[in-house]
C-alpha positions in Angstrom: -36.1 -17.8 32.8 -33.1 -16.3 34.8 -30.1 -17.4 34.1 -26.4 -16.6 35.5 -24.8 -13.6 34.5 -21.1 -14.0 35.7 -18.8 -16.5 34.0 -17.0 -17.9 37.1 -13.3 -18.2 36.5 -13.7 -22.3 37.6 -16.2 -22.6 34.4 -13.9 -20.3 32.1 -10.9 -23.0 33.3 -12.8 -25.5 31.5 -13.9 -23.6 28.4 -9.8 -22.7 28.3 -8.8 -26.2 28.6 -11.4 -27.2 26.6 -10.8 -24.7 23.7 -7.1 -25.2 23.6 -7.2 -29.1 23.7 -9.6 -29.0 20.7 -8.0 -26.4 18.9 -5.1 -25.3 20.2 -6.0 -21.7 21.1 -4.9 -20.3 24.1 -7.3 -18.1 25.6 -5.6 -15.6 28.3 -7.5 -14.6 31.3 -8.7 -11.2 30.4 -10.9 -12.6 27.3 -12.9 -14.4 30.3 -15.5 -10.9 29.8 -16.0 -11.7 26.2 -16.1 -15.2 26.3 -18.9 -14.6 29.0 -20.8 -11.7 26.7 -20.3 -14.0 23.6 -22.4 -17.2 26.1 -24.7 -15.1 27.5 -26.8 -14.9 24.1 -26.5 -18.7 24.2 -27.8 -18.9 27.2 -30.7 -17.0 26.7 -30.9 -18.8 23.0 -30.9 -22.3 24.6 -32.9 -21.5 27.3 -30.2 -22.8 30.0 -29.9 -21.6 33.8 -25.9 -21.8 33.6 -22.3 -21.6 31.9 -21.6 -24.8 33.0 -24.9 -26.4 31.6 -23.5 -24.5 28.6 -20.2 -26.1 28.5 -22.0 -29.7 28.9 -23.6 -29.3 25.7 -20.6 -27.7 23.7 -18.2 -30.4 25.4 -20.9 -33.2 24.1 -21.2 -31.8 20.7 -19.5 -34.6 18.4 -18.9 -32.3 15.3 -17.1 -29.1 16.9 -18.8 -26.5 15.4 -20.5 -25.3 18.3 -16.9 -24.6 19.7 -15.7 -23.6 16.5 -18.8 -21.0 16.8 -17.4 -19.6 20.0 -13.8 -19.3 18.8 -14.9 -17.5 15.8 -16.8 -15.5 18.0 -14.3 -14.2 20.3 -10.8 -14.3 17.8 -10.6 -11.7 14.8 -11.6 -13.4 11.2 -10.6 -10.9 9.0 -10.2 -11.7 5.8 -10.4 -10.0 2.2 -8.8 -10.6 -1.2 -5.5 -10.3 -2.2 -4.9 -9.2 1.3 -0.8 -8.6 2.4 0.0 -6.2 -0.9 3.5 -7.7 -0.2 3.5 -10.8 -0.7 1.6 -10.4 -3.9 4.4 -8.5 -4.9 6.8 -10.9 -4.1 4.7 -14.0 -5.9 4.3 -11.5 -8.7 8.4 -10.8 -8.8 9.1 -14.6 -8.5 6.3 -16.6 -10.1 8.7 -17.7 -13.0 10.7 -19.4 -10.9 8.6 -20.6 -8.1 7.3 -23.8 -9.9 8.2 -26.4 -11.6 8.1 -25.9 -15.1 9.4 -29.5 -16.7 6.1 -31.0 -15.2 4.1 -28.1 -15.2 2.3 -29.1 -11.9 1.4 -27.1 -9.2 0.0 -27.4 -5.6 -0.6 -24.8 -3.0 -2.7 -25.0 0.2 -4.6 -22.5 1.4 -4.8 -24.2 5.2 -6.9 -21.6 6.7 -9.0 -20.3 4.3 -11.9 -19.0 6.3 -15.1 -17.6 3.7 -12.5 -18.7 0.5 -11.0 -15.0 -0.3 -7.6 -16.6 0.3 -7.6 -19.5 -1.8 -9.5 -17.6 -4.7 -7.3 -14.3 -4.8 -4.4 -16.9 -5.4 -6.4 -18.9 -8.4 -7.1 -15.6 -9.9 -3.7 -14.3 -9.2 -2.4 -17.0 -11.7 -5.1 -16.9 -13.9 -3.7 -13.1 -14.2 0.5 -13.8 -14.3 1.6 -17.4 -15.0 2.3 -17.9 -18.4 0.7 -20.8 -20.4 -1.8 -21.2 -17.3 -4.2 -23.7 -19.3 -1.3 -26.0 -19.8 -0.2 -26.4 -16.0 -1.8 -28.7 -13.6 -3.0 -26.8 -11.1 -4.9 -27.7 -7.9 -5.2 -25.9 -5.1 -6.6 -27.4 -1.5 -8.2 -25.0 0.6 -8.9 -26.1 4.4 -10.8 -24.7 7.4 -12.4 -25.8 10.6 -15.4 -23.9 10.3 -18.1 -25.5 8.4 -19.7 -22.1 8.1 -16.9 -20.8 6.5 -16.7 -23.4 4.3 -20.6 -23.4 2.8 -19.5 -20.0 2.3 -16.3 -20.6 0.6 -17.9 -23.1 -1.8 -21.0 -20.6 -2.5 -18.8 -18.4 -3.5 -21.0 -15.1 -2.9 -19.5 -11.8 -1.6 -21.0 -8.6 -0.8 -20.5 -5.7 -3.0 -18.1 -4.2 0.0 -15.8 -7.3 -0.5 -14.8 -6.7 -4.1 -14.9 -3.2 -3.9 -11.0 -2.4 -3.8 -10.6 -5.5 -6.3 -9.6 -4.0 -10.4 -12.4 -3.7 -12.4 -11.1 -5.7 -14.9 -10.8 -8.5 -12.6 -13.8 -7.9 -10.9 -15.8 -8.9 -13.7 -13.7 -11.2 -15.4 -13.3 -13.7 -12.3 -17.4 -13.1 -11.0 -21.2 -12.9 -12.0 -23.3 -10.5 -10.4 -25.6 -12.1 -7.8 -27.5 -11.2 -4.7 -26.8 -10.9 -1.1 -28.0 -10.8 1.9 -31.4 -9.2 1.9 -31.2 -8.4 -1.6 -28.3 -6.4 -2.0 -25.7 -6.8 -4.6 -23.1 -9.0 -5.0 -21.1 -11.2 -6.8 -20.2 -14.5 -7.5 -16.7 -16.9 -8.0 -17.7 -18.4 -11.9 -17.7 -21.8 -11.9 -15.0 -22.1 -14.3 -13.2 -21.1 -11.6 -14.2 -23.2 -8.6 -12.9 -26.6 -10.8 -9.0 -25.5 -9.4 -10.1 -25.4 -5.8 -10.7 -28.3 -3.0 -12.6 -27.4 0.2 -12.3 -29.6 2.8 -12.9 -29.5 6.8 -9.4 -30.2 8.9 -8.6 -28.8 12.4 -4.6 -28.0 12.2 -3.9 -29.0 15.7 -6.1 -32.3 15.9 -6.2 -33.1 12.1 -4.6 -36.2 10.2 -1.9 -35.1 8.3 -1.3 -39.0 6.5 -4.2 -37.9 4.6 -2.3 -35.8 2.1 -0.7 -37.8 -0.6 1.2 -34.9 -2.5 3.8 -32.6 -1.9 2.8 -28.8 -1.8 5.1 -26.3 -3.5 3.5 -23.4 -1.5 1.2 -23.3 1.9 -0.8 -20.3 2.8 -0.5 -20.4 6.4 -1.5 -16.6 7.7 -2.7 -15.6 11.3 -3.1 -18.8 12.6 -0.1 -18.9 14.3 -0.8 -15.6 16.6 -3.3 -17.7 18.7 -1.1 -20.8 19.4 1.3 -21.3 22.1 5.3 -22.3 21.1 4.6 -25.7 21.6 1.4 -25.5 19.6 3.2 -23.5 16.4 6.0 -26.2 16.6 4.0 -29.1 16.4 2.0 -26.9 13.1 5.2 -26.4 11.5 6.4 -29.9 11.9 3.5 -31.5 10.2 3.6 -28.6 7.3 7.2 -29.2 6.9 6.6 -32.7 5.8 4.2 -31.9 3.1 6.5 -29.7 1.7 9.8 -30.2 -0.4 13.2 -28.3 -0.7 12.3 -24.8 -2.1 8.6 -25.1 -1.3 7.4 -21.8 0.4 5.4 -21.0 3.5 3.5 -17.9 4.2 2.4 -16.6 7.2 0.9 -13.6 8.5 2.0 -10.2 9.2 3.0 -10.3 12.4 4.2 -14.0 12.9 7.2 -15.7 12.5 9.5 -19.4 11.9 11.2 -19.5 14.9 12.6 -23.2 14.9 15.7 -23.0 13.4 15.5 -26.7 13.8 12.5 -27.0 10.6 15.0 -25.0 8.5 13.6 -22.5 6.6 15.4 -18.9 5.5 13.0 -15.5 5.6 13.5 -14.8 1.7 10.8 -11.6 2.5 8.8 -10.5 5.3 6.2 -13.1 6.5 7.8 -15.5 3.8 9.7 -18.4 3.9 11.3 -20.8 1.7 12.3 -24.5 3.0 15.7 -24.9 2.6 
C-alpha cells in the first residue's frame, strides 16, 4: 500500500502540541526528520495511507503508551547502574547524616526510573553502606510513564552488558544468573530485593501528586528536566517540593539545574540539592 513519505510541518504541529500537552516535552523543529523516520515504520506496521491517520489513532489511544512509544523513540533513554560516579560519592560521604536515625525510616523516589537501574543501584547502594540496614524502614517508590519500562523494571532481567562494569562482589550478591534475550546470559534482581521497591505508572507533568501520603527524604529526579520548557520544570519542582521536607535532597542530572530561587534549595554538589 503506498503511503506518504513526508511529514508535513502542519501534521508535525499537531504531534508537538500533542506531545507536549501530554507530557510536557518540547519537541524543536529540526526533530520533525526523526519524528517522521520513527512514523514511517508505523505506517507501514499499521497499514495506514498517512501521518495524520497516524496521529488519529495515537491521539485516540486512552492509555498513552502509544505516544509514550514515540517519545521514547525519538529522546535518549540511557540508563545504567550506579550511573553519575559523583553523586555516589557524595551519598557515600554523607549517608550518616542524611537520614533520620531516631525513627530509622527512610523514603526515596526514584521518579523516572525507566528499565529500574536507578531505583535498584540505590537499594543496593544501602544494602552496601548504611549501617544497621535491617533495622531501618526503608521503602523506596520508583515511578515511570512507560509501561514497557516498567514490566521491565519489575522483571528485573539485565543483559550481561548491563552489569558488566558493576563489582564482582556485588554482582553476584544482589543477582541470579538468568537468560536473555535469545538465550544469552543475564542476570536477575533477587527477590529479596525487589520487597524495598514500588513500581508504579505516573506522568510527571499530568500526574496526581495528592496521591502521595509521605514525605520523601530524597527524589531521584535525573534528565527529565533537559526536555521541559521553564514553565514545565517549574511546575515539576513545585509539586516535588511539597513531597519533600527541610533537608530532604533532590537529584538531578548532569547537565540540569534548580533555577527558582523561589523553591529554595542550596546546590550542596554538582547536580544536588538540598531543600532548605
Amino acid at each position: 500500500m503506498p503511503y506518504e513519505r513526508e511529514l508535513s510541518h502542519e501534521v508535525f504541529e499537531k504531534f508537538q502540541e500533542l506531545i507536549y500537552h501530554e507530557i510536557g516535552i518540547n519537541l524543536s523543529e529540526h526533530k520533525r526528520t526523526l519524528v517522521q523516520t520513527r512514523l514511517r515504520k508505523w505506517l507501514i506496521k499499521f497499514e495506514l495511507n498517512n501521518y495524520d491517520e497516524l496521529y488519529e489513532i495515537i491521539e485516540n489511544d486512552k492509555s498513552d503508551q502509544m505516544l509514550i512509544m514515540l517519545v521514547n523513540a525519538i529522546t535518549t533513554n540511557v540508563t545504567s547502574f550506579f550511573r553519575e560516579d559523583s553523586q555516589w560519592i557524595y551519598l557515600l560521604e554523607n549517608i550518616d547524616n542524611m537520614f533520620d536515625k531516631e525513627n530509622k525510616r527512610i523514603r526515596i523516589w526514584s521518579a523516572a526510573c525507566s528499565s529500574g537501574e536507578e531505583p535498584y543501584s540505590i537499594l543496593m547502594f544501602l544494602k552496601e553502606h548504611l549501617k544497621d540496614f535491617y533495622e531501618w524502614d526503608i521503602k523506596i517508590l520508583a515511578t515511570d510513564i512507560s509501561e514497557n519500562m516498567l514490566l521491565h523494571a519489575q522483571t528485573g532481567i539485565y543483559e550481561e552488558k548491563a552489569v558488566e562494569n558493576m563489582p564482582k562482589h556485588m554482582k553476584y550478591k544482589y543477582f541470579n544468573p538468568a537468560v536473555g534475550k535469545k538465550g544469552s546470559k543475564a542476570f536477575a534482581i533477587k527477590d529479596e530485593l525487589k520487597k524495598y521497591i514500588t513500581f508504579r505508572s505516573f506522568n510527571l507533568v499530568t500526574g496526581n501528586y495528592t496521591i502521595f501520603k509521605n514525605k520523601f527524604d530524597v527524589v531521584f529526579c535525573r534528565n527529565v528536566m533537559i526536555y521541559f520548557d521553564r514553565q514545565t520544570q517549574d511546575q515539576l519542582l513545585s509539586e516535588l517540593t511539597r513531597l519533600l521536607k527541610k533537608g530532604s535532597m533532590v537529584f538531578v542530572g548532569h547537565s540540569e539545574s534548580i533555577q527558582n530561587k523561589k523553591l529554595n534549595y542550596r546546590l550542596v554538589s554538582p547536580s544536588i540539592y538540598k531543600l532548605k
